[in-house]
N, C-alpha and C positions, 0 to 999 in steps of 0.2 A: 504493500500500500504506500503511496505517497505520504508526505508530512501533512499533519491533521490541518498547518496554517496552510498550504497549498492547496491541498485536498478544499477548505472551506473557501478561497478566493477563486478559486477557477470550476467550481461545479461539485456538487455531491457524486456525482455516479465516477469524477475522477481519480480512478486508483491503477497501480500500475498494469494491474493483467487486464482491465477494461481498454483502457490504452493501447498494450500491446498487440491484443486482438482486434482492434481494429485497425492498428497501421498496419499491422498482418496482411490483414482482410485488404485494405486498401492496396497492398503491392501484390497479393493472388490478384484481386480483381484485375488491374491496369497488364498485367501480364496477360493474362485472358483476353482482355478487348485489344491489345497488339497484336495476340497470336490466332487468337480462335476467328477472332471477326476479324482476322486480318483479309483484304480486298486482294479478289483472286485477277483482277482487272492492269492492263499495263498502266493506267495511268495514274493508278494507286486510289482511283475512287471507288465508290459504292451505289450501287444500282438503287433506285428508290423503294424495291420491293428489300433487300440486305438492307440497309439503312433504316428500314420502318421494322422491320424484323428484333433487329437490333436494339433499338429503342424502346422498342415495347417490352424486352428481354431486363435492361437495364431500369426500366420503372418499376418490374418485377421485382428483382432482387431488392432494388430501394425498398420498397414497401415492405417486403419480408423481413426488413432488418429491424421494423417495429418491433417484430415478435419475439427475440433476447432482450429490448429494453424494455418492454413490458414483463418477461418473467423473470428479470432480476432486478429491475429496474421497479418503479410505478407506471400507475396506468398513466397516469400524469404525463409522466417524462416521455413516454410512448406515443402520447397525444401531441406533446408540441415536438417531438422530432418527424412527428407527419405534417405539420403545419410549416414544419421550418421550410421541411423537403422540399412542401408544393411552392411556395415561395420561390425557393430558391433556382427551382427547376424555372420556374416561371420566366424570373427574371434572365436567366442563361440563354432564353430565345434571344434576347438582346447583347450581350459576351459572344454569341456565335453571330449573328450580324455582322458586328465588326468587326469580327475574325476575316469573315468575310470580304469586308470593307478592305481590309487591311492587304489582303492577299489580292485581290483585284487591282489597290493603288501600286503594289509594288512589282505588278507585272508577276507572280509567283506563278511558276509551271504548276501542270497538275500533278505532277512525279513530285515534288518538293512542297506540296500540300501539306500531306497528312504527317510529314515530319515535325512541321514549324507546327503544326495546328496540334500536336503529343506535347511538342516541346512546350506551349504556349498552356494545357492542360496543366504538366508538372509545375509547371510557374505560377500559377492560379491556389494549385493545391497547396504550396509552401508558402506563397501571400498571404490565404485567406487564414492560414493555420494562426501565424503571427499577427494579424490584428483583430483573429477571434482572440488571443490571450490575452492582447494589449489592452481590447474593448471590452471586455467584462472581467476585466481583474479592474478596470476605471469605472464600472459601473457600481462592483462592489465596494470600491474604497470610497466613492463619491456619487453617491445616486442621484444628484443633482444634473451630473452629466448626459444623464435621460433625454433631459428638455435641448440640448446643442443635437445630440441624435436625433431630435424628432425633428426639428429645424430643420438639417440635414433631407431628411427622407421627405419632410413636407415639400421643399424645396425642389429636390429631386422630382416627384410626381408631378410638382405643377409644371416643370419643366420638361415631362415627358409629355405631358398632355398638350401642352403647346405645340409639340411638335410629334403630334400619336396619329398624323397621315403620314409623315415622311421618315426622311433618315439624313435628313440634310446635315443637322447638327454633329452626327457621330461622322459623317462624310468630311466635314470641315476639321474638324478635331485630327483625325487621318495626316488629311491635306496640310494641319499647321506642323504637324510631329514631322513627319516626312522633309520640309521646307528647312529643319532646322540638323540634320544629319546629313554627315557626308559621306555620300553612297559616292561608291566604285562603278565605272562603267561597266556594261557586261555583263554574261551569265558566269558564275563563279560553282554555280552546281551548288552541294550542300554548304558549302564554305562561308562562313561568318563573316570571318574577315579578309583582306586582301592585302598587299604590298602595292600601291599605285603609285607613280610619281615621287616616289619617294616617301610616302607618308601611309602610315596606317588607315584605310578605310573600309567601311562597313558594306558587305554584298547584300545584291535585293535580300537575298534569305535572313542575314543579320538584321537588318534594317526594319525588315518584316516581325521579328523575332523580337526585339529594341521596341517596336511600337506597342506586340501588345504588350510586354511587359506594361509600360504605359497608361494602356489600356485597363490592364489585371487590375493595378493600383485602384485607379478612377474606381472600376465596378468594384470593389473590395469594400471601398468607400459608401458606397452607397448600399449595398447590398449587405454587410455585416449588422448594420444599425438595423437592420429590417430583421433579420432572425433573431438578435439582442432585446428585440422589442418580445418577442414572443418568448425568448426565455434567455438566461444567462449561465445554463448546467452548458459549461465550454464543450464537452463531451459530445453534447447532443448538437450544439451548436455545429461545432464542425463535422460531426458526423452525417448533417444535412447536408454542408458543402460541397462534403468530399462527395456524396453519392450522386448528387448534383448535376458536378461536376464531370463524374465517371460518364455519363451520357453520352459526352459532349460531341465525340468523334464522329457518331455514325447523324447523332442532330444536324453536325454541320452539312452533311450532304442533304438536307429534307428541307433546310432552312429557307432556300429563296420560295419555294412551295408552300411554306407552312407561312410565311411572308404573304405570302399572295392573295393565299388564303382565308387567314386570321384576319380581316383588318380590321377588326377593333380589338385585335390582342391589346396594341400600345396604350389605347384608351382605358384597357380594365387593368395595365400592367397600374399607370397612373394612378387610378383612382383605389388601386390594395395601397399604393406606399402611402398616400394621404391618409387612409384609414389607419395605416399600422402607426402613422405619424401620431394623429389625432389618439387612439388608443394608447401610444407610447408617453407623451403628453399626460394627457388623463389620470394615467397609471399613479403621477405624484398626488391626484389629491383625492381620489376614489380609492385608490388599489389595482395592481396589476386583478386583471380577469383570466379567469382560465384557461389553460390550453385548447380549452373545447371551441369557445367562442372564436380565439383567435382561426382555427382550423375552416368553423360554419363559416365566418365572414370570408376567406380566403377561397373556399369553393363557392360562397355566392356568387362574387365579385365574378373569378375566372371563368365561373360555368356561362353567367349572362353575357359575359364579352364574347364565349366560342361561339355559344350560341345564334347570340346576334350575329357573327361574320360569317355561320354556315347560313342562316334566314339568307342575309345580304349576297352572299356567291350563289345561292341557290336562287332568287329571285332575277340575278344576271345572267341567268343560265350557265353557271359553271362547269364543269365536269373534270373529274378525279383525273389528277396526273397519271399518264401510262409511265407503269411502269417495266424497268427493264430487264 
């Protein structure tokens, strides 16, 4: 077991073999989604029928992982690491975006995809670790700090909602990161970095690599305050991340699809962080509310948003992407 003052500032359910079995678990899985689902395809992508395969495989396991924090755990804590999850999934439509974003500004082959976009995955997972510790070991020492998180995420939504047609904003953000590194002419293949003229510079792949890091930070930022709000057991916290996160690979090939499709994903992504904000907020002079509520409001929200964008594609005559 960890130290009781450790143990009591980062979470109850964290003690050592809880821990260990899930970074375990964390390096089985990502082993598995490299080799199992690895893409039998030359240009390292994944067919929309593999990729939905995939995904629906990886929301599987996510949810089955209630089922140990419920029987050693509480029901409780079982309740807000499915609230964290759906959240946290939610918001990763948007982390693969501009993954997407990212790879499109820097001209990245399709062979050299799925390397930056693992690489950009491990990067995510070691960001979000470190400011789920940072962020509710400050929530515990100073619970005041609630109200700058809810600020934050208030912020956050209303600025997603402003712009929940487009993607111009994360496209501009790209465009200003890009403009301030000095890329190497050329295709450098897997290569980071280059010797050019004399001076060390970063290849499309690095640069690509460099942004989302970037990128990771930004969503860490926004996106930690929003599961913090629903609970602060670190354990659970980033056990939603990480599982989250494990999606992400085969997400990214469904994404301009699920894009297309969803269009008022942006508008319900919005209007959860407002809520979580508004909730989070609250929490100082009511009491935080139960993991249950948090979970009902987060399926209301996303169910009415799918909803409405299948009404909406269906009323334009849509029809389901072939898949390959």
């Amino acid at each position: 077991m960890l130290d009781a003052s450790i143990t009591e500032s980062i979470g109850p359910t964290a003690d050592a073999l809880a821990w260990g079995g899930l970074l375990l678990g964390i390096v089985v899985l990502l082993a598995v989604d490299l080799l199992v689902f690895k893409s039998k395809r030359d240009d390292g992508g994944m067919s929309n029928r593999a990729a939905g395969i995939a995904s629906v495989v990886w929301i599987l396991i996510a949810v089955a992982f209630a089922a140990p924090i419920y029987a050693f755990g509480t029901s409780e804590q079982a309740t807000a690491y499915l609230a964290g999850y759906v959240v946290e999934r939610s918001l990763s439509l948007d982390n693969v975006f501009v993954f997407l974003v990212v790879m499109d500004a820097f001209a990245i082959s399709a062979i050299a995809r799925p390397r930056v976009l693992t690489l950009g995955i491990l990067l995510a997972l070691v960001l979000r670790f470190f400011f789920i510790l940072a962020g509710a070991a400050a929530l515990h020492q100073a619970a005041w700090l609630s109200i700058p998180f809810a600020l934050i995420l208030l912020w956050t939504g209303i600025r997603l909602w402003r712009n929940r047609n487009s993607h111009d904003s994360e496209a501009e953000l790209v465009e200003g990161i890009k403009k301030r590194l000095r890329i190497a002419e050329g295709d450098h293949g897997h290569h980071m970095t280059v010797k050019q003229n004399g001076k060390r510079a970063l290849t499309l792949v690095g640069a690509a690599f460099l942004t989302i890091a970037v990128v990771d930070i930004i969503f860490a930022v926004d996106s930690v305050p929003a599961i913090l709000a629903i609970t602060t057991d670190t354990y659970i916290v980033f056990a939603a991340n990480a599982f989250a996160l494990l999606g992400l690979r085969p997400l990214f090939f469904l994404v301009a699809h699920l894009v297309e499709r969803l269009y008022y994903l942006n508008a319900a992504l919005a209007v959860l962080l407002i809520f979580i904000a508004i909730k989070m907020g609250l929490a100082e002079v009511v009491g935080k509310l139960p993991p249950m509520y948090s979970l009902l409001g987060v399926a209301v929200i996303l169910g009415i948003g799918v909803v409405a964008s299948l009404l909406r594609d269906k009323r334009q005559g849509g029809t389901p992407a072939t898949v390959a």
